[in-house]
VOFI-555153 format. One record per residue (C-alpha): x, y, z. Coordinates in nm, 2 decimals. Last residue first. Layout:
BEGIN
X; Y; Z
...
//
This chain:
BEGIN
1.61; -1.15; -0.67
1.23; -1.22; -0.59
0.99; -0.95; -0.62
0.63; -1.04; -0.45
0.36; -0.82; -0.62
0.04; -0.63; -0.52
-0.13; -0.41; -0.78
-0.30; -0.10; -0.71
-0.55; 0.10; -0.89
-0.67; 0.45; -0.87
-0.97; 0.67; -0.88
-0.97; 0.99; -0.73
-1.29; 1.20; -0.78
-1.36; 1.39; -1.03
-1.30; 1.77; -0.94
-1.63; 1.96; -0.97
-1.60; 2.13; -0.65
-1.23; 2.25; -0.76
-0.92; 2.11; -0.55
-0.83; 2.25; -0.30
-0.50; 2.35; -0.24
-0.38; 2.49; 0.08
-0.55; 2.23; 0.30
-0.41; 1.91; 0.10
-0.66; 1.60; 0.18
-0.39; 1.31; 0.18
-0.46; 0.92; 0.11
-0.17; 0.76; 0.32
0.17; 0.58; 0.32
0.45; 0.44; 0.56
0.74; 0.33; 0.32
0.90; 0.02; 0.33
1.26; -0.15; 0.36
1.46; 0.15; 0.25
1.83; 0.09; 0.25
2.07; 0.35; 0.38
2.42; 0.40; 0.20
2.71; 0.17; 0.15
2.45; -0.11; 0.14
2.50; -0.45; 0.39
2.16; -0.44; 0.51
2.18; -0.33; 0.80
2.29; -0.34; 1.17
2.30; -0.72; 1.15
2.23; -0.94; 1.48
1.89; -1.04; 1.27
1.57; -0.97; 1.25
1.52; -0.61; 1.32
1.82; -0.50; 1.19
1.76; -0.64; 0.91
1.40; -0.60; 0.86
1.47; -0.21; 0.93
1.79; -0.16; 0.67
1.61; -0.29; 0.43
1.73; -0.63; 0.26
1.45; -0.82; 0.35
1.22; -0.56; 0.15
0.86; -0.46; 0.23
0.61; -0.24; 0.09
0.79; -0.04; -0.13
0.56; 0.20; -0.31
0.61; 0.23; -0.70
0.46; 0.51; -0.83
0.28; 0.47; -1.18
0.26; 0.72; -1.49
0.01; 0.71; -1.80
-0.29; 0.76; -1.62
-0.23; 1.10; -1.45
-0.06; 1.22; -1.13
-0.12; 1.61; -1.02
0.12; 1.63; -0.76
0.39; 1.36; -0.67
0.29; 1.35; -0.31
0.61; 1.40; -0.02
0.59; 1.36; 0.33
0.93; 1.40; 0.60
0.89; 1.26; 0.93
1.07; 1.44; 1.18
0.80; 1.60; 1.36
0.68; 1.26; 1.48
0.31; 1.09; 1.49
0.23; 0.78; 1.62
0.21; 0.49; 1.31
0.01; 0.21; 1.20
0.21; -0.06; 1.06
-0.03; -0.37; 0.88
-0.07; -0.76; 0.99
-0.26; -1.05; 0.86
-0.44; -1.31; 1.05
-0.57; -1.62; 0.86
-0.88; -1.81; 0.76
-1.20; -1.58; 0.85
-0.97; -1.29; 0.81
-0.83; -1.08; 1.12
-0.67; -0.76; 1.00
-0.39; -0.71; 1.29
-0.21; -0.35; 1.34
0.11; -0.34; 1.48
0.20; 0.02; 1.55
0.47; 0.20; 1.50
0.68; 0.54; 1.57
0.97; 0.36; 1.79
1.09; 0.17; 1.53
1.16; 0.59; 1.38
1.09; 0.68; 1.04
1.27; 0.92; 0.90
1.50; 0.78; 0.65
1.15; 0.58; 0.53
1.05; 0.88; 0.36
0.65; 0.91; 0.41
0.47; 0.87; 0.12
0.15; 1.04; 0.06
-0.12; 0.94; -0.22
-0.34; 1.20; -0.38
-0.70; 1.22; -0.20
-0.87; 1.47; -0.47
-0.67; 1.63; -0.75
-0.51; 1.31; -0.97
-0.56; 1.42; -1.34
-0.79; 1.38; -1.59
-1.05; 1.13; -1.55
-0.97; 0.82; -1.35
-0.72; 0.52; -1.35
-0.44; 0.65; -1.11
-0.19; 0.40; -1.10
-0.01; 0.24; -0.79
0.23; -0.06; -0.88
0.28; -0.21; -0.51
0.64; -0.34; -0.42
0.69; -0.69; -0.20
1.07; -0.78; -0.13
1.28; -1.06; -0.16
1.64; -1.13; -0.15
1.75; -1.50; -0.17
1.92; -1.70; 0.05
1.76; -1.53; 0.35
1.56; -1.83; 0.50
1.24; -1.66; 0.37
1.34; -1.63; 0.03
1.50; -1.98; -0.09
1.24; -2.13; 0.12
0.99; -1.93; -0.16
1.14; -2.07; -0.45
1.16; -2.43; -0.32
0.75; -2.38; -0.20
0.68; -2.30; -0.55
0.48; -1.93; -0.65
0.13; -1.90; -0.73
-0.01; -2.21; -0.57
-0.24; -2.42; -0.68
-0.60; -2.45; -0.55
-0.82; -2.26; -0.78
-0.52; -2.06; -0.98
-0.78; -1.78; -1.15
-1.04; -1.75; -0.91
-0.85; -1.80; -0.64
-0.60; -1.54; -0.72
-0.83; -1.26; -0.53
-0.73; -1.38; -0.23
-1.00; -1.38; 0.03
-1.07; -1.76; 0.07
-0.74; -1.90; 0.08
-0.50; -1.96; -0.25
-0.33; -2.27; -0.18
-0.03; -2.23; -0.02
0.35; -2.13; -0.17
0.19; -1.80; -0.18
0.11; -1.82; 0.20
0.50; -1.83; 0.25
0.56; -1.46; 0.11
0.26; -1.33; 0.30
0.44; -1.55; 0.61
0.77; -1.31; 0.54
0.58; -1.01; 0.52
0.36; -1.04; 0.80
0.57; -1.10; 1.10
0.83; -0.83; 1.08
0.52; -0.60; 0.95
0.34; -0.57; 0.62
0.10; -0.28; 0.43
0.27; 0.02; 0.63
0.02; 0.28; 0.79
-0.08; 0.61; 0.84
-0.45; 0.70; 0.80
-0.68; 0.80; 0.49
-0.72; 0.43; 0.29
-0.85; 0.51; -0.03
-1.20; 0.35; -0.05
-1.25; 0.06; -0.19
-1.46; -0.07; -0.51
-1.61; -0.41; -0.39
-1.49; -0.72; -0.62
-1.76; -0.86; -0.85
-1.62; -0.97; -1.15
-1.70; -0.59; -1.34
-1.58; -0.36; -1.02
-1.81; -0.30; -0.77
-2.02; 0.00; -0.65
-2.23; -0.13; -0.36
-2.62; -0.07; -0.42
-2.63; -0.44; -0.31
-2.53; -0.38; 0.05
-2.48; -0.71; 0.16
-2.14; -0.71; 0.24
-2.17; -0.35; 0.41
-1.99; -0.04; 0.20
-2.28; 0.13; 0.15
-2.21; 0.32; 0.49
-2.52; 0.25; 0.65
-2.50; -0.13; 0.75
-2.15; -0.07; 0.89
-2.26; 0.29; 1.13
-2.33; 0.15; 1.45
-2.00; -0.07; 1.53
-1.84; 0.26; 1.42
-1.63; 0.31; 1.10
-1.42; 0.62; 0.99
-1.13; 0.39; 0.94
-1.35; 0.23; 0.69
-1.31; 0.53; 0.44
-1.62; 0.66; 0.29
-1.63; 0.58; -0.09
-1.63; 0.88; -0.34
-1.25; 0.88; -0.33
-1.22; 0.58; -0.54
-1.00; 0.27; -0.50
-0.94; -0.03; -0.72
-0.76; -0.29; -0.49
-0.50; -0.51; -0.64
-0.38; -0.88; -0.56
-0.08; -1.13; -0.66
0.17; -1.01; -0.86
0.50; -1.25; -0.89
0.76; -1.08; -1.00
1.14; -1.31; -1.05
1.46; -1.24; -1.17
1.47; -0.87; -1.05
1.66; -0.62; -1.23
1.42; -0.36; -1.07
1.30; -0.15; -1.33
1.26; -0.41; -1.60
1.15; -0.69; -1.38
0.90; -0.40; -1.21
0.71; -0.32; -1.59
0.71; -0.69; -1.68
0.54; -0.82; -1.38
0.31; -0.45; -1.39
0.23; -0.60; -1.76
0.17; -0.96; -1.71
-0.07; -0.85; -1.37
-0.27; -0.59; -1.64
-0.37; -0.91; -1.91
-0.55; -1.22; -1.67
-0.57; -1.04; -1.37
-0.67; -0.70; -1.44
-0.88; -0.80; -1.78
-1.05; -1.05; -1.48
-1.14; -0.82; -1.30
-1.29; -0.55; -1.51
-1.24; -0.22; -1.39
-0.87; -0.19; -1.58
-1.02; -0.20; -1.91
-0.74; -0.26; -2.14
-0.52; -0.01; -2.36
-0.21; -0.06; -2.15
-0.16; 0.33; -1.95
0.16; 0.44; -2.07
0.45; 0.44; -1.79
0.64; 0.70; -1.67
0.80; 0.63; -1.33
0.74; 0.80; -0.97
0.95; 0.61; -0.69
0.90; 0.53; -0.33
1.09; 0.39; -0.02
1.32; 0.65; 0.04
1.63; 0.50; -0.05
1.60; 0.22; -0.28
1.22; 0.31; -0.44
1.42; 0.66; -0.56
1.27; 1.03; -0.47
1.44; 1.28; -0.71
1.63; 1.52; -0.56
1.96; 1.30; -0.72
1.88; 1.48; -1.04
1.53; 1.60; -1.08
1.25; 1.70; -0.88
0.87; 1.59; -0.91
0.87; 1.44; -0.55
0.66; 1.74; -0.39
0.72; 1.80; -0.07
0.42; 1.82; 0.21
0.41; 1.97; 0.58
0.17; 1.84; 0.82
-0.12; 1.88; 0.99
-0.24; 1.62; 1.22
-0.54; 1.48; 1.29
-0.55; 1.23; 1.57
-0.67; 0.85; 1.54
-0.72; 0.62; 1.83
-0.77; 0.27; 1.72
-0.80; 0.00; 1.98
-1.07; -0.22; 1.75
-1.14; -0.12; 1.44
-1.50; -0.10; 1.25
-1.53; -0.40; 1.05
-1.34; -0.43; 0.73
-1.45; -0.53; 0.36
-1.24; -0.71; 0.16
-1.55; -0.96; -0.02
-1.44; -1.21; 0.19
-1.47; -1.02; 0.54
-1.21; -0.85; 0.73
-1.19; -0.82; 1.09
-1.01; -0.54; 1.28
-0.72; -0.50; 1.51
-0.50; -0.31; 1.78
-0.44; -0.49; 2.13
-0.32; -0.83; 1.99
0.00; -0.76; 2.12
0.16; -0.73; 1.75
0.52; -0.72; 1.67
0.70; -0.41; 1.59
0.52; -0.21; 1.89
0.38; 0.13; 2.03
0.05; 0.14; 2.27
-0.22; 0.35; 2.16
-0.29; 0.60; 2.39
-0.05; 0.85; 2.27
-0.26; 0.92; 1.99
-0.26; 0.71; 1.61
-0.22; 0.92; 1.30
-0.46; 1.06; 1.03
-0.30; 1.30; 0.80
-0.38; 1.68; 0.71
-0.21; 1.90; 0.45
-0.02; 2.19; 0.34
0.18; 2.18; 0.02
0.54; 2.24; -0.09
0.50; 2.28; -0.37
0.58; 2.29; -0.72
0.22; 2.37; -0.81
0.19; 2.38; -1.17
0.31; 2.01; -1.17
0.50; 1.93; -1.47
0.44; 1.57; -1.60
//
């Protein structure tokens, strides 16, 4: 779809200061908890800053065009299934078939395993804006009744508005294990697999001890009225990224740790939103890949991942407000919906 602004845009992010101390791997510094229903307690050793930044947009043609290998992220056409994607169990039982299907296609893969989703709406406050004082008020509290949920139960989210990567060096790999496990207490496939596994502990050895590539891609859809004007999605290109721009950020879950990137800020990296999104196309974010040039060279002796040109391993992301184009007070609000997979080549 044509964008009548071509960009670029104007916009604000959400970054970490100086103060908060840099790292791949975590220190146990930077963290917050996460109860079973996916909601997060105010954060612990967080420092955000504003900053304004400059913003492409990714509807270009030709080599221009942003590609999931090399930047991280990838704008597709894709018609919206005819299926009620706030239902919970339509999403798992009829929308996980088609993103498998959709990302086996695309990426040649023999194997897509999807395995959670948020449904997000810009008329939530976002938890980053948390303060010990404020988590009974926000309507967002566990036992806040007048929650908006999704039919099944699950909490409608906010979009995240802050910098970060959805798995680290540590993360990723044990993500992958953990779906060899039973399901735990927060994943959303419980209610479907009980106590098996999604994926077999032979498949996933194969993975994690590098005889198979694997990497995790989110299917991100916008699933509200019209098209996407408040809180689009920003990707940052992974080309200019820097190891030394992270942040290990630990969500602590009543059964396991998980860990996120947050990020410093740098005037080299480059943002781009793919304006003006509607329901029948997806973006597909790269969230990790052990193949990337970054998990290879960060876990191994290797100074890459064997490609002729650089190989993206994940893009840092964030809900945007653009500053030089607001949208129109009676702009619906953003509503989108991500699916989680594991990719297995």
């Amino acid at each position: 779809m044509a964008s009548s602004h071509p960009g670029p845009f104007k916009g604000t992010l959400k970054y970490q200061s100086e103060n908060v101390s840099r790292s791949l791997r975590s220190n146990g510094k930077v963290y917050s908890n996460r109860d079973s229903t996916g909601t997060d307690s105010p954060p612990v050793g967080v420092e955000q800053i504003e900053v304004s930044v400059s913003v492409e947009s990714g509807r270009k043609e030709g080599e221009e065009r942003p590609r999931i290998h090399r930047e991280g992220f990838e704008l597709l056409p894709s018609v919206c299934p005819d299926m009620d994607l706030f239902d919970d169990s339509v999403i798992l039982e009829q929308y996980y078939p088609h993103v498998e299907t959709l990302l086996k296609e695309k990426l040649g893969a023999a194997h897509v395993f999807a395995f959670d989703h948020n449904l997000r709406s810009s008329s939530k406050g976002s938890w980053m804006h948390k303060t010990s004082s404020s988590s009974e008020e926000d309507g967002k509290g566990e036992g806040d009744k007048n929650a908006e949920r999704l039919k099944g139960g699950n909490l409608v989210q906010s979009p995240v508005a802050v910098v970060h990567g959805d798995l680290t060096l540590t993360s990723a790999p044990r993500r992958l294990e953990m779906l060899a496990e039973a399901p735990r207490e927060n994943d959303t496939l419980r209610r479907k697999l009980g106590d098996a596994p999604l994926i077999s502990a032979d498949l996933v050895n194969e993975a994690v001890s590098g005889k198979r590539r694997f990497a995790c891609v989110n299917v991100w859809r916008s699933v509200g009225e019209g098209v996407v004007k408040v809180s689009p999605l920003a990707m940052c290109d992974c080309r200019s990224v820097g190891d030394g721009d992270l942040v290990t950020f630990e969500v602590r879950y009543s059964d396991r740790t998980g860990e996120n990137y947050l990020a410093g800020h740098s005037e080299g990296h480059r943002w781009t939103i793919f304006p003006e999104m509607n329901r029948d196309e997806v973006v597909l974010l790269k969230c990790w890949d052990s193949e990337g040039d970054f998990a290879k060279k960060n876990q191994t002796d290797s100074q890459g991942g064997g490609f002729a040109e650089p190989f993206s391993t994940f893009a840092l992301h964030s809900a945007i407000e653009l500053t030089d184009t607001s949208p129109a007070p009676d702009a619906p609000a953003r509503k989108s919906l991500e699916v989680r997979t594991v990719v297995i080549f």
